[in-house]
C-alpha positions in Angstrom: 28.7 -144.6 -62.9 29.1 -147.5 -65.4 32.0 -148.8 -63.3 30.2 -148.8 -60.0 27.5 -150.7 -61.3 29.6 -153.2 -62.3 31.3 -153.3 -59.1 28.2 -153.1 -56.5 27.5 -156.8 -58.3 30.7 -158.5 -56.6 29.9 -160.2 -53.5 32.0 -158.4 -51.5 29.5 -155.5 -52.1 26.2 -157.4 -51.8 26.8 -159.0 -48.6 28.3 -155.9 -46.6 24.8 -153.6 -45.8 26.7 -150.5 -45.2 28.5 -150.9 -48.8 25.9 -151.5 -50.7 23.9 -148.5 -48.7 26.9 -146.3 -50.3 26.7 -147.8 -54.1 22.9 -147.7 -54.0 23.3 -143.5 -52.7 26.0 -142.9 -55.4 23.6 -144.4 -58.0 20.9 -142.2 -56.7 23.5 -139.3 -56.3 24.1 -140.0 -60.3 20.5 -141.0 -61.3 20.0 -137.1 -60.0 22.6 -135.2 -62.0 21.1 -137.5 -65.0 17.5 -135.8 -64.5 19.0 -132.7 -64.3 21.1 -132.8 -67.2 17.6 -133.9 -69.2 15.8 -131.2 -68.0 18.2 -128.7 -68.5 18.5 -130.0 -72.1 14.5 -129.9 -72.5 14.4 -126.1 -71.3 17.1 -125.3 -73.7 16.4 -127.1 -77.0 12.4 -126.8 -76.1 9.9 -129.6 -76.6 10.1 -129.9 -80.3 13.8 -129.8 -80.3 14.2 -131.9 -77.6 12.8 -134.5 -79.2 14.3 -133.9 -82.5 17.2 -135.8 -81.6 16.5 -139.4 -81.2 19.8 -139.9 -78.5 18.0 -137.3 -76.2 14.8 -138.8 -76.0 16.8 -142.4 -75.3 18.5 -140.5 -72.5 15.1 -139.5 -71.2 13.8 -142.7 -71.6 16.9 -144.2 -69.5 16.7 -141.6 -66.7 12.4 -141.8 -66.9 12.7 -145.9 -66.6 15.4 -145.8 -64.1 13.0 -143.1 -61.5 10.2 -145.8 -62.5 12.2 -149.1 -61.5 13.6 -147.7 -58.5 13.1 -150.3 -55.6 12.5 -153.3 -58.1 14.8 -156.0 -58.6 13.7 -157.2 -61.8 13.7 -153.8 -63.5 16.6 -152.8 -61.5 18.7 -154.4 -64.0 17.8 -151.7 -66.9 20.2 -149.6 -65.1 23.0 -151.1 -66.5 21.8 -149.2 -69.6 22.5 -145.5 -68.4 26.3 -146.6 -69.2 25.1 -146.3 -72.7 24.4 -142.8 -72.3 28.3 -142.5 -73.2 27.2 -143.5 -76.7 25.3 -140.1 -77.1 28.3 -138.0 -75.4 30.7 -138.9 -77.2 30.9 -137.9 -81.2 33.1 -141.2 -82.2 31.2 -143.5 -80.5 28.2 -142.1 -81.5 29.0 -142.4 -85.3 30.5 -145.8 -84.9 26.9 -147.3 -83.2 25.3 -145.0 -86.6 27.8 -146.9 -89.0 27.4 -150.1 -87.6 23.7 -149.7 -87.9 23.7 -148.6 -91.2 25.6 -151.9 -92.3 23.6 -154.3 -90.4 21.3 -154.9 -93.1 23.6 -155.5 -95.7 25.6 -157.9 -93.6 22.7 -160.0 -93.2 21.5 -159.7 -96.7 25.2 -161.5 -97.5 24.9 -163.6 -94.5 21.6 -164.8 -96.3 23.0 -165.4 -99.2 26.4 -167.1 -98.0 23.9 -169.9 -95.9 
């Protein structure tokens, strides 16, 4: 998905109608499976569980946004951040964003304190 966003912005892709008709389809096709993995995960871990988990409930957010923005160009662009859904899959990269969270603070603290 992440990689044919990035390619449906080339002009090559833009300019050719029947192109773009076929990026826009597979972005609907995934936008789709992305609702249907949410609510499958809101039946299984219930409401409370659901939104236990604070990488769910920014997946819901993603694939809620992305139903609300379809058809406008200037919220169209917040697509782009369903490619960070890979964050929450997988477990490395998901406790890389954690760590480097968790040391953002500091790093500015001796940032401050360097200037």
């Amino acid at each position: 998905n992440s990689i044919m966003m990035g390619i449906a912005t080339f002009p090559f892709v833009k300019n050719d109608s029947d192109l773009l008709y076929k990026f826009d389809l597979t972005d609907e096709i995934f936008l789709i499976i992305f609702t249907i993995e949410s609510a499958m995960q809101l039946f299984y871990f219930g409401l409370f569980g659901f939104f236990r988990d604070g990488f769910r409930v920014f997946d819901l957010l993603i694939v809620i946004l992305s139903w609300a923005a379809d058809g406008t160009q200037v919220i169209r662009a917040f697509r782009i951040f369903r490619a960070a859904r890979v964050i929450t899959r997988v477990e490395t990269m998901r406790n890389l964003i954690l760590a480097i969270f968790s040391v953002l603070p500091k790093m500015t603290a001796i940032f401050l304190l360097l200037m």
